[in-house]
C-alpha positions in Angstrom: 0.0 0.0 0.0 1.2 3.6 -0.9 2.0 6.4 1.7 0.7 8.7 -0.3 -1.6 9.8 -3.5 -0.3 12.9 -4.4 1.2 11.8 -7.9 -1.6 11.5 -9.5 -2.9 11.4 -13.6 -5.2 14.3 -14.2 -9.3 13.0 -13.6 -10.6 13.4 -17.0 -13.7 10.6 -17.4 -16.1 8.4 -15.3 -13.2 5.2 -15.4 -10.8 7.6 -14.0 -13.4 8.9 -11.3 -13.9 5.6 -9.8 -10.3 4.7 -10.2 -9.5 7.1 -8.0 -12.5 6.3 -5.4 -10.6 2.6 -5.7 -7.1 3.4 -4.5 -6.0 2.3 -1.7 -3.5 4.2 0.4 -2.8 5.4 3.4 -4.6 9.0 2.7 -7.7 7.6 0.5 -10.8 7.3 3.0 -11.5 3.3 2.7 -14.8 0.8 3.2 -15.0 -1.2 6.0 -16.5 -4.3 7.6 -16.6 -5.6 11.1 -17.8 -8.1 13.8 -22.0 -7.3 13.5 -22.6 -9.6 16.4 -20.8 -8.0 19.2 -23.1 -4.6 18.1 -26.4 -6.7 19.6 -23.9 -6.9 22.7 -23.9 -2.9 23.4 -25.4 -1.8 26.8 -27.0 2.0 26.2 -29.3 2.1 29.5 -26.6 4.2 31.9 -27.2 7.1 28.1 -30.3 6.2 27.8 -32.2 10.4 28.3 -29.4 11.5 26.4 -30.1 8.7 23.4 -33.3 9.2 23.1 -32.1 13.1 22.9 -30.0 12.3 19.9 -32.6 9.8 18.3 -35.1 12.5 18.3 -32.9 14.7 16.7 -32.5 12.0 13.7 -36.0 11.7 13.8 -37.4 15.2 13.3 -34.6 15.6 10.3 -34.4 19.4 9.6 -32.4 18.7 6.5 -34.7 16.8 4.8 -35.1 19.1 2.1 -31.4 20.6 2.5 -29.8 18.5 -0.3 -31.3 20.0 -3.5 -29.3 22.1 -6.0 -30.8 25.3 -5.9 -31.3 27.8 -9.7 -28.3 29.7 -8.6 -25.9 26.7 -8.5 -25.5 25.9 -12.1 -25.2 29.3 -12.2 -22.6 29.7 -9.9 -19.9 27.3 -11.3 -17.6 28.7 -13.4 -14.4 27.7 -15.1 -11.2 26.7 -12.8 -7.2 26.9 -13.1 -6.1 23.6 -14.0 -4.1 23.0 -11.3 -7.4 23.9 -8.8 -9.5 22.5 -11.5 -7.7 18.9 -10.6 -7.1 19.7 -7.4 -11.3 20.5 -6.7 -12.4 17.5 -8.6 -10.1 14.8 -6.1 -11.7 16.7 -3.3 -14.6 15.8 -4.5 -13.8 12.3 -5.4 -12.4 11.7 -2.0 -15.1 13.5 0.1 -17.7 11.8 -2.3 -15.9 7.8 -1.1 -15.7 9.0 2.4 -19.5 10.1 2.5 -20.4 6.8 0.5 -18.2 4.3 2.9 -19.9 5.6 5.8 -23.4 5.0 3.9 -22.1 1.2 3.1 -20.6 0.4 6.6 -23.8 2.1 8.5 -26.5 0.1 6.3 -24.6 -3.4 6.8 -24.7 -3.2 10.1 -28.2 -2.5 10.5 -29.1 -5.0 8.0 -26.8 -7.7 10.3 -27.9 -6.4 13.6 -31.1 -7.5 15.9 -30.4 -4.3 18.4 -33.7 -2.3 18.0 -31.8 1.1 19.1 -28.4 0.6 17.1 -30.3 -0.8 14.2 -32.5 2.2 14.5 -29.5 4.8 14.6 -27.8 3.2 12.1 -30.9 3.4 9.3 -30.6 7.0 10.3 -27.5 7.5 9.7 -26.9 5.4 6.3 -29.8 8.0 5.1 -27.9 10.9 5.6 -24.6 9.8 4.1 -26.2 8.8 1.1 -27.7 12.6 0.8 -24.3 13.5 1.3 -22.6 10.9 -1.1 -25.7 11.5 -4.0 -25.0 15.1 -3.7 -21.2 15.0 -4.4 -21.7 12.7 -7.3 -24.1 15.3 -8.5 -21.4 18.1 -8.4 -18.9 15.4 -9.8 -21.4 15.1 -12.9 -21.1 18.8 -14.2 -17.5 17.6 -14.6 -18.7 14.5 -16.8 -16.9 12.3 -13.4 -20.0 11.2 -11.9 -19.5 8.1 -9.9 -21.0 4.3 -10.3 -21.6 4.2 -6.8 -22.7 0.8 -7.4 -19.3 -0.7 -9.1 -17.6 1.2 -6.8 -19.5 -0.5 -3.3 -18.8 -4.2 -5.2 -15.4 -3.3 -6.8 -13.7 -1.7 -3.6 -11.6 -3.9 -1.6 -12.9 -3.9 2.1 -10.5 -3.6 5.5 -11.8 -5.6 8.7 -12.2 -3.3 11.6 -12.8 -4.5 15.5 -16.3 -2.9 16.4 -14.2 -0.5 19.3 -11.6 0.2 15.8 -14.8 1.2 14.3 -16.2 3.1 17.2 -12.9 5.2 17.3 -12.2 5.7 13.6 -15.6 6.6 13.1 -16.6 9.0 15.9 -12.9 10.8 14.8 -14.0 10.8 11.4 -17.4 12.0 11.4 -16.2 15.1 14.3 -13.1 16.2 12.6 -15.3 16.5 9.4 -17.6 18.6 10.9 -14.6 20.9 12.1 -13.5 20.7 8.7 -16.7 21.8 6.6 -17.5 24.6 9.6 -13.7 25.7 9.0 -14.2 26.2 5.8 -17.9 27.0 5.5 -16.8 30.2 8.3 -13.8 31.5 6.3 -15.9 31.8 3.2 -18.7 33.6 4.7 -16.0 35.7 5.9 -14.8 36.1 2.3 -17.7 35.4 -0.2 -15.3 36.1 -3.1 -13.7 33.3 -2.7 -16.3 30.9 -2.4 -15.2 29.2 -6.1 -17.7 26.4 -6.2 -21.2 27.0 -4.9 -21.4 23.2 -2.8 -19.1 25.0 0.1 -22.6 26.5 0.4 -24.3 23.6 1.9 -21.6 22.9 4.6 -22.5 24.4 7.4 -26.3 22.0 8.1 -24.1 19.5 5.9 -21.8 19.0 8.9 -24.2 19.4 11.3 -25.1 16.2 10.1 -21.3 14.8 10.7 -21.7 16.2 14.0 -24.4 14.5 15.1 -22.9 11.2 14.1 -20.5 11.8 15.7 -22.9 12.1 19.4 -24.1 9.0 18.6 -20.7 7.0 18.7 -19.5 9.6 21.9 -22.8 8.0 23.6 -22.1 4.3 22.7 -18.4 4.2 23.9 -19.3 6.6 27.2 -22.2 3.6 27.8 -19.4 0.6 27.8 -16.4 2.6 29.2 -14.2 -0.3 28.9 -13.5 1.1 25.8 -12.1 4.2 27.1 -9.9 2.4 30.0 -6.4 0.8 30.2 -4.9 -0.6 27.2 -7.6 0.9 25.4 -6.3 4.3 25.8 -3.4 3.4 23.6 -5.5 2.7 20.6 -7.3 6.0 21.5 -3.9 7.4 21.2 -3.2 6.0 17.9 -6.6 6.6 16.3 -6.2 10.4 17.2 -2.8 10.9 15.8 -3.8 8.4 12.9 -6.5 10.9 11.8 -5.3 14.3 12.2 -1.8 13.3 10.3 -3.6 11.7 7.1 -5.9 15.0 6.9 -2.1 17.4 7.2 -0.4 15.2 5.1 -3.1 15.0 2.2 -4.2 18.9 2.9 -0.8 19.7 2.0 -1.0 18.1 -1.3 -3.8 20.4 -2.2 -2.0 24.2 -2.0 -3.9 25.9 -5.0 -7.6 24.7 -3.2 -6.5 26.3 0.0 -5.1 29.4 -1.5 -8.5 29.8 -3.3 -10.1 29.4 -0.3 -7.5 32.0 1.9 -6.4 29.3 4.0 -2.8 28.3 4.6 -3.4 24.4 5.0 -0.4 24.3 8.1 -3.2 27.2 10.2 -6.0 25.6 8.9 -5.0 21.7 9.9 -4.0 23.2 13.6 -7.5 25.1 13.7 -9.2 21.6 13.0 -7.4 20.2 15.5 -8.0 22.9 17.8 -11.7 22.1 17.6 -11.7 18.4 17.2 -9.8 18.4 20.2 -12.2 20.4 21.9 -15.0 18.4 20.8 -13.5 14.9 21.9 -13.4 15.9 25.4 -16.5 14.5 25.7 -16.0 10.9 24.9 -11.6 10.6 25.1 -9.8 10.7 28.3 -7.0 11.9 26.6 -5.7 14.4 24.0 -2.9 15.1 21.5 -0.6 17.8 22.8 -1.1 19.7 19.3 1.0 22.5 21.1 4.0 20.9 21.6 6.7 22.2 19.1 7.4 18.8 18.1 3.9 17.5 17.0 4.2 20.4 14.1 7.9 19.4 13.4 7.0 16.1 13.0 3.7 16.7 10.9 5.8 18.5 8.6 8.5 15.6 8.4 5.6 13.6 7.2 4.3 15.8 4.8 8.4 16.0 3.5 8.6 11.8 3.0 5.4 12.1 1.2 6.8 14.2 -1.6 10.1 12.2 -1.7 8.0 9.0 -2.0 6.5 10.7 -4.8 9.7 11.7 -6.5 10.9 8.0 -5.9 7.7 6.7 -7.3 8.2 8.8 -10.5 11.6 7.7 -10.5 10.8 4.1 -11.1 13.1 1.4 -11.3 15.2 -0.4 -8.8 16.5 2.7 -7.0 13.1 4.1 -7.3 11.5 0.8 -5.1 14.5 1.2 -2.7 13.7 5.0 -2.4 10.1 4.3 -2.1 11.1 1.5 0.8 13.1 4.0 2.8 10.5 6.8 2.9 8.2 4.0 4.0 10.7 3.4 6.8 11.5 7.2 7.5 7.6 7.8 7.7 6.8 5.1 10.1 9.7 6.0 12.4 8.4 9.9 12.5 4.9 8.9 13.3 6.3 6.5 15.9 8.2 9.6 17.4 5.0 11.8 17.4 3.2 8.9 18.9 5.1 9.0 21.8 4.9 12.3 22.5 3.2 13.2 25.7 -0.7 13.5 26.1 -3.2 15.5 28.0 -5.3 14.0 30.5 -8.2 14.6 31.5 -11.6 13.9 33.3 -14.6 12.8 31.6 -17.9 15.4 31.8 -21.0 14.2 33.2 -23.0 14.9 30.3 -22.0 13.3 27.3 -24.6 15.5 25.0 -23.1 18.7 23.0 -24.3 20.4 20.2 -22.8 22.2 17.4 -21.1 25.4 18.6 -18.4 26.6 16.0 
């Protein structure tokens, strides 16, 4: 498996769309597959007010009607740079295979589950991925890229993931891409001018809808907090840094979106963190020290084997797959070092329940 995706061929047709939504590196977002049974195992009473909060929340859906293209957004979409032009349209393609594995993983388990609440939460949440996924491909298809989402769910190989991987790698996901979209969503409606694609639009209820996800997982792992004690804290630990150093590493391969946008990617990774950090209090007993000077060093490291893999993948050859075999090496032994870093500690709030605030 590649470090990295970042030398890619330009996306130019449908086959090359759903190439891309295929690879599988360490920066693409990938489908998943886990252990169904131990879900009808999950004990939610000690939550229970606060689930039935959250479930309500699912259940009155104020965004029901939120995913429809409105007149102005053909209107709005205008001709790119070719470099943000490229850039844009694998945003899209990776946003749009994120969205779409979450939709997959969330409707097999509720298919392979007997737990009335879980099955229930996760019908709600496979519907508002697929909004989220349909909606992408949409935007993909004014490019002539739309997506089989189809091929792509039978053609995409699948990684096995412990339910508690899954608990972790989701809640993370589904909260640092809230703090993501509102990022972005707040900078442009600082700066409408610079708001080159009218989809950023949608992002602020769009990831209001990531949020929420997220609550639902926070609640599940607070109910069994076995998953939050001893050993477990390590994999914590590693899920955290895990996530936050794919999203530097691949932000920095995309410089011309984030000038576009009037965001320097280095601020604007550190501001995510900021508030996914904030937001994980709830659920994690622990948190990265993103203010240690050597967390950013060694993001940065990262970010600097990813472009020499590149150049040795270009390279090709012998040398090339010895180059390639030492970045591998180099990489793993930085994001060993940031692992290892200290932590903050911290106690767990009574109330589990947050909403939105950024």
């Amino acid at each position: 498996m590649d470090i990295a995706d970042t030398a890619l061929t330009p996306l130019q047709n449908p086959d090359d769309a759903i190439a891309r939504a295929r690879r599988q590196t360490l920066l693409t977002p990938r489908f998943y597959t886990t252990d169904f049974k131990a879900f009808d195992r999950l004990d939610l009473s000690s939550v229970q007010a606060e689930w039935d909060a959250v479930m309500a929340e699912y259940e009155g859906d104020n965004n029901h009607d939120h995913f429809q293209r409105d007149e102005a957004f053909a209107q709005e979409i205008r001709e790119l740079p070719p470099a943000l032009h490229q850039e844009f349209l694998d945003f899209l393609v990776s946003s749009l295979t994120s969205e779409f594995s979450g939709c997959v993983l969330y409707n097999e388990i509720r298919q392979q589950i007997e737990h009335p609440e879980v099955k229930q939460l996760m019908a709600y949440m496979a519907r508002d991925e697929s909004r989220h996924a349909g909606f992408l491909n949409k935007a993909l298809k004014d490019y002539g890229l739309g997506v089989d989402l189809g091929a792509l769910k039978r053609t995409k190989a699948y990684t096995f993931f412990k339910p508690k991987y899954i608990f972790y790698a989701t809640y993370l996901s589904e909260k640092i891409g809230y703090a993501r979209y509102i990022t972005i969503f707040r900078q442009l409606e600082r700066h409408p001018e610079r708001r080159f694609h009218p989809i950023f639009r949608w992002f602020e209820r769009w990831c209001n809808d990531e949020f929420r996800h997220g609550e639902s997982f926070a609640l599940i792992m607070r109910a069994n907090p076995g998953l939050l004690q001893g050993g477990n804290r390590w994999w914590i630990r590693f899920f955290l840094l895990a996530v936050f150093a794919t999203m530097y590493v691949r932000d920095h391969t995309r410089p011309e979106m984030h000038q576009a946008m009037g965001l320097d990617p280095s601020a604007y990774g550190f501001e995510v963190f900021r508030i996914t950090s904030e937001i994980s209090r709830q659920v994690f007993p622990l948190s990265l020290d993103i203010d240690h000077p050597a967390f950013r060093r060694g993001l940065d490291a990262l970010c600097a084997w990813s472009r020499r893999m590149d150049a040795a993948k270009a390279r090709g050859g012998l040398i090339g797959r010895l180059q390639q075999a030492w970045c591998g090496a180099g990489a793993a032994l930085c994001f060993a070092r940031l692992y290892l870093l200290p932590v903050k500690n911290h106690e767990l709030p009574a109330q589990v329940h947050i909403a939105p605030a950024y």
